[in-house]
C-alpha positions as a printed Julia matrix, in Angstrom:
316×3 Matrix{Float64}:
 21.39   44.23  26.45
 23.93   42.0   24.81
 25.91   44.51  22.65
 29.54   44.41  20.76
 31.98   44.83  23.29
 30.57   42.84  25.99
 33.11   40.46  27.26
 32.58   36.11  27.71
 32.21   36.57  31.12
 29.81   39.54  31.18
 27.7    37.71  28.38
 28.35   34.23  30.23
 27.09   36.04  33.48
 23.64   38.01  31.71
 22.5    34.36  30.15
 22.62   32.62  33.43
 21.27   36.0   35.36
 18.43   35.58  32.73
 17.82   31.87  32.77
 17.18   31.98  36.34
 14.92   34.85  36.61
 12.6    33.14  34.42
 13.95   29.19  35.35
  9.51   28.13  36.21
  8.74   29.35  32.54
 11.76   27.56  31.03
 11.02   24.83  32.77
  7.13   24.28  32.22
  8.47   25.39  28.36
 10.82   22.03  28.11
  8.62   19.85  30.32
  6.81   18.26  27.34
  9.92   18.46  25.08
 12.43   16.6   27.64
  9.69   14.21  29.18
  8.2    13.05  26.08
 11.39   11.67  24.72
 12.1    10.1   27.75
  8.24    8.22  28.1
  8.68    7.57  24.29
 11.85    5.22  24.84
 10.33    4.06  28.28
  6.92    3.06  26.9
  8.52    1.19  23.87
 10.95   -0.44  25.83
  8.26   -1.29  28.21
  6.21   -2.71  25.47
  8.83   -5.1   23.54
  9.98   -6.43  27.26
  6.32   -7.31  28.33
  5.2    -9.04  25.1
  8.76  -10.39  24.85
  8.53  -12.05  28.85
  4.8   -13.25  28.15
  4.78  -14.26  24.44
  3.52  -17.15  25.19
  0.93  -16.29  27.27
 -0.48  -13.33  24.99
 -0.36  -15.94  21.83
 -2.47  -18.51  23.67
 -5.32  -15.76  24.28
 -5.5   -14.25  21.51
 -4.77  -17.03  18.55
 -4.78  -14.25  15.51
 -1.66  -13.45  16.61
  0.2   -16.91  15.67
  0.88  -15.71  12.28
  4.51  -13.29  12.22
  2.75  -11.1   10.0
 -0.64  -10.4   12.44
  2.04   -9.94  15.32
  3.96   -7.15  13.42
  1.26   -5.46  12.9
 -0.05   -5.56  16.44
  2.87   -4.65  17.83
  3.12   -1.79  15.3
 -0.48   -1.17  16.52
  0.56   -0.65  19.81
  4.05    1.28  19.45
  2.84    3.76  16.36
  1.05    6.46  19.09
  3.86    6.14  21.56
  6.55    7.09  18.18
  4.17    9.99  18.03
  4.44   11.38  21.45
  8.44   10.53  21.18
  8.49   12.13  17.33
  6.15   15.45  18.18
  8.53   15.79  21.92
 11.8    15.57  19.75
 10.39   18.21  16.93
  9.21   20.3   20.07
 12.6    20.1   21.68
 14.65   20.97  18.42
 12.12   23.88  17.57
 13.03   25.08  21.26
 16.7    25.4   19.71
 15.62   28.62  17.48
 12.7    29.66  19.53
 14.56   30.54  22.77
 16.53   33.1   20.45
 13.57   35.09  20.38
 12.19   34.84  23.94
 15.95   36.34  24.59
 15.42   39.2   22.48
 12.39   39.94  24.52
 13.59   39.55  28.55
 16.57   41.47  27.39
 13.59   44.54  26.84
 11.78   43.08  29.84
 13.89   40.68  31.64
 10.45   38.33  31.52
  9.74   35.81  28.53
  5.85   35.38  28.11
  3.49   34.24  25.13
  5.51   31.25  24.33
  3.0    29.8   21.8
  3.96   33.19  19.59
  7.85   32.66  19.7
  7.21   29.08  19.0
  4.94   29.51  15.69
  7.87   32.4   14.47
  9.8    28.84  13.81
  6.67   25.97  13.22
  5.5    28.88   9.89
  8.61   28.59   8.37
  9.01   24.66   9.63
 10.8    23.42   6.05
 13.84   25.6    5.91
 13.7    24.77   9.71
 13.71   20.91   8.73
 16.61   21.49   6.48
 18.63   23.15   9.3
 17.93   20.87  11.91
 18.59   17.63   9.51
 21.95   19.27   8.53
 22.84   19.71  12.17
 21.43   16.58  13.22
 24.09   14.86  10.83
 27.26   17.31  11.9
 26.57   15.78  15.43
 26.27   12.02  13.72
 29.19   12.55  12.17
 31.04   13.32  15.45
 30.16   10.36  16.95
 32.28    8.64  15.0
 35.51    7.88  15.92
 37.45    8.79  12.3
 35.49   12.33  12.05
 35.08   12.98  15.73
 37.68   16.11  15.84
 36.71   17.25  12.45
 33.08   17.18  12.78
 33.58   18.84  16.58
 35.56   22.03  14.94
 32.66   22.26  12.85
 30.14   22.39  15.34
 32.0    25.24  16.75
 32.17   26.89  13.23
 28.37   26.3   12.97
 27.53   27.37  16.85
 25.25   30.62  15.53
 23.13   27.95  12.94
 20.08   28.65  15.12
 20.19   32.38  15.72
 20.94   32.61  12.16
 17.83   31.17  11.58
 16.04   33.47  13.95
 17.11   36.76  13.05
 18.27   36.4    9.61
 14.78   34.85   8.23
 15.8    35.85   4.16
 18.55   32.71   4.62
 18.61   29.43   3.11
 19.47   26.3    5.47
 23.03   26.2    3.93
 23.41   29.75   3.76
 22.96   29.93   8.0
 25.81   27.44   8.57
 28.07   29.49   6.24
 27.1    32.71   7.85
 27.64   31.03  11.34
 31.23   30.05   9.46
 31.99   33.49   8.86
 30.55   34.84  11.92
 33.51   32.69  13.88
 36.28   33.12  11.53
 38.78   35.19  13.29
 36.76   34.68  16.67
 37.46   30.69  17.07
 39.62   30.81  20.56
 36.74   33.04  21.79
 33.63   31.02  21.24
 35.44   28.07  21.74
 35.78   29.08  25.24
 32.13   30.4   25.46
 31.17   27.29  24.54
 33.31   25.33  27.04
 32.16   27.91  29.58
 28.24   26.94  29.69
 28.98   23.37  28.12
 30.92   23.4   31.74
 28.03   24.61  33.86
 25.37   22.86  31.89
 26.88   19.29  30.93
 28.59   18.86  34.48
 27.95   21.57  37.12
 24.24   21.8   37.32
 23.47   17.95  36.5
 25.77   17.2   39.03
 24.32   19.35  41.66
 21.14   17.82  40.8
 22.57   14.25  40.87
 24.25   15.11  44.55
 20.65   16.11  45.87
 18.9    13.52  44.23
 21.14   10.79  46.12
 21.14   13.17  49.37
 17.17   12.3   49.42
 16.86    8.89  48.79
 15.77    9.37  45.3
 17.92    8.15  42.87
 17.4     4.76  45.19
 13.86    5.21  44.49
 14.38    4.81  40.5
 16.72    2.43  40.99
 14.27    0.29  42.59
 11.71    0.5   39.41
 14.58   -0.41  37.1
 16.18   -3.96  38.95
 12.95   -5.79  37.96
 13.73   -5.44  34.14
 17.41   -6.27  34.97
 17.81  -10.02  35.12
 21.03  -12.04  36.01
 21.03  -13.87  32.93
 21.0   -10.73  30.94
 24.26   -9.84  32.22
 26.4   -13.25  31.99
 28.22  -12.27  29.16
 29.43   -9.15  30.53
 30.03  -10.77  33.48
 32.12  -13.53  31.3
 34.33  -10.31  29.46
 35.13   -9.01  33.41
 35.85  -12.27  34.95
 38.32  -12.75  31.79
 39.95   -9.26  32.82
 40.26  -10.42  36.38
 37.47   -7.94  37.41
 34.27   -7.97  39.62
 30.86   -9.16  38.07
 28.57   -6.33  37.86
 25.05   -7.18  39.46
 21.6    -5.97  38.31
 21.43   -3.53  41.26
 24.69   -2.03  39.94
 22.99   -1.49  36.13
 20.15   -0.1   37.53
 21.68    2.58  39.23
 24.12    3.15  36.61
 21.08    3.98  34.39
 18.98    5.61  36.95
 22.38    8.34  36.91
 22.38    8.79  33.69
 18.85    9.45  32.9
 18.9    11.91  35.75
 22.27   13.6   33.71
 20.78   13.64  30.47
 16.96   14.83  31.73
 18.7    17.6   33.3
 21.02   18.39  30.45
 18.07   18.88  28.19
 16.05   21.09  30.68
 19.16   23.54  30.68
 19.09   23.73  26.32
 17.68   27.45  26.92
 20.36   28.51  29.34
 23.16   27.61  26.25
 20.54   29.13  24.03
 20.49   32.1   25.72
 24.35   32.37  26.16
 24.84   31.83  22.19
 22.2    33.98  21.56
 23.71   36.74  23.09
 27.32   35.92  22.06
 25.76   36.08  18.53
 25.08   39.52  18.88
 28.51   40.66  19.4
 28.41   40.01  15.07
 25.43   40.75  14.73
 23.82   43.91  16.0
 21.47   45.21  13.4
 18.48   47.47  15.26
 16.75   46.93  11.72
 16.49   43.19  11.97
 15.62   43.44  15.85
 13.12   45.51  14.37
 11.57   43.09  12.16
 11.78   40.31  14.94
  9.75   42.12  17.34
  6.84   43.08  14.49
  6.9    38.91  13.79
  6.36   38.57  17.46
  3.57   41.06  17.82
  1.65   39.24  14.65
  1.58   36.09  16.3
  1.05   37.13  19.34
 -2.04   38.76  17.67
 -1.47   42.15  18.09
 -1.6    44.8   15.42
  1.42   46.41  13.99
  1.88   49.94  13.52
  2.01   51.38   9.84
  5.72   51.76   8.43
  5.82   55.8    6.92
């Protein structure tokens, strides 16, 4: 069990050991999650590119269409379900960011996770503090996409690693009150989780995808998505790129080139998100080098046994 003491490495070593003894359950878990963002942007891409290539064609057969307002709404028509499946996959993956926390609580009593639906609902019952957090979150990582806040908002992200398990096993907090627990979980500890953090960022942002990527290319089938992408890639598309290079003195880029580009980096960030338990895991239990209170693991485990449907024993 992850207790105070344990050093990076052994905790670094216990996530991964744990990951991978359960990797089909994690996997089947972020399936819908990963995949459903991914068909989301696919579909509605796929839908604006097909009515955009035969406009013409679609406003000759159906006439009610002529009008920009009919159109809008068609098209609305037509993209609201796939928002849906992209929304409810998104919610689904950022409820996976909490709910992992207490899957780890129970393999590290039985080295399995089972009853997912029950760790899952410990976060969807309490889903408008859990709104709050994730919105908060959502904008620190905004924020460091910018180029004027990029360091700031990155040292806070470190500062506000624990936000999640906060949420998990401190239930009696308020949305603002997790990040400034996380805050003073880290304070004096910043070199350390920094490097946990750059540890399995390491093996989850660039190992593993790219281990993944290597095999992927080894058979054939990164050429194989490649191939479904060119057809949406036309020459024209790309002539003022093309113009910008040949102005630098550099080679035009062809569609072939953009295709595989993209095929790589869907494979990078598809695996990325399949691995979010694995850094779950590995915060989780870094988080309980702070925060080791048998009374609160107590309380987690009678939540878990009440959704699960089970019947919980009388306190004395």
């Amino acid at each position: 069990m992850g207790r105070k003491g344990n050093s990076i490495f052994e905790i670094f070593l216990q996530s991964v050991g744990l990951y991978f003894t359960n990797i089909d359950r994690f996997v089947w878990y972020m399936l819908f999650p990963v995949l459903g963002q991914l068909a989301g942007f696919v579909l509605t891409f796929l839908v604006i590119y097909y009515y955009t290539e035969y406009q013409t064609m679609i406003l000759s057969a159906i006439p009610a269409l002529t009008t920009p307002l009919s159109m809008h709404i068609a098209l609305g028509a037509v993209l609201f379900p796939i928002i849906l499946i992209w929304c409810k996959s998104f919610w689904e993956y950022m409820v996976a960011y909490s709910a992992v926390n207490s899957m780890t609580e129970n393999m590290l009593k039985s080295e399995r996770v089972y009853d997912f639906p029950a760790h899952t609902m410990m976060i969807t019952r309490r889903w408008v503090s859990y709104l709050g957090v994730c919105i908060l979150f959502l904008g620190l990582l905004l924020l460091s996409s910018t180029i004027i806040f990029t360091g700031f908002a990155w040292v806070l992200l470190i500062y506000y690693a624990f936000v999640f398990q906060i949420f998990m096993f401190e239930p009696e907090l308020s949305p603002v009150d997790c990040f400034k627990r996380s805050s003073s979980y880290v304070q004096g500890n910043f070199k350390k989780t920094l490097f946990m953090i750059i540890l399995i960022g390491g093996l989850t942002y660039v190992i593993l995808p790219q281990i993944v990527l290597t095999f992927l290319e080894t058979v054939k089938g990164i050429n194989y998505i490649k191939d479904l992408i060119v057809p949406f890639i036309s020459v024209p598309s790309l002539d003022w790129l093309n113009m910008v290079l040949s102005a630098m003195g550099l080679k035009q880029i062809m569609p072939v080139q953009v295709a595989l580009f993209i095929s790589r980096i869907t494979i990078y960030i598809v695996v990325i998100q399949l691995l979010l338990p694995l850094r779950v895991i590995c915060m989780c239990l870094w988080y309980k080098n702070f925060y080791n209170d048998a009374g609160a693991m107590k309380k987690i485990d009678d939540r878990i046994l009440d959704r699960a449907g089970a019947k919980k024993q009388k306190r004395k």
